[in-house]
N, C-alpha and C positions, 0 to 999 in steps of 0.2 A: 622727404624721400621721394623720388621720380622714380617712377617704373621703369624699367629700361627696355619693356617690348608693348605693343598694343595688345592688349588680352581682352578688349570687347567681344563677346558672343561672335559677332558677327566679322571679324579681320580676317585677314585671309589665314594669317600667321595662325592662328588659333582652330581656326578649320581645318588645316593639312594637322596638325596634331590630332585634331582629336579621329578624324579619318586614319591616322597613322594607327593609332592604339585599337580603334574598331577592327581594321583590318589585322590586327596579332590575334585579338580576340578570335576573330573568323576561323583563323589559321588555326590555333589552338582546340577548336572547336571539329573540325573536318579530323585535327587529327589526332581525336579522341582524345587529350592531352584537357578538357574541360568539358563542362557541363553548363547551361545556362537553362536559367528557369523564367518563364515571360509569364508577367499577371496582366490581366487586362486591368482597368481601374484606374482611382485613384485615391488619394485617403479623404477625401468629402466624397462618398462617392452615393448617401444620404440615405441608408441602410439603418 
């Protein structure tokens, strides 16, 4: 089976997505419509 888009990290194709869905996020967010919670860290973080 062939992929039929480039979905490397880095395409361009794959950056305006994932900026597309950031920016709903955003939106949802200003308009009260969601909640987001931000941890610093990570899980080896050698605790």
């Amino acid at each position: 089976m062939t992929p039929t888009a480039d979905t490397t990290p880095t395409s361009k194709t794959t950056a305006l997505a994932l900026l597309r869905e950031w920016q709903s996020v955003c939106d949802a967010t200003l308009a009260g419509r969601n909640h987001l919670l931000i941890r610093k860290g990570g899980i080896a973080e050698g605790r």
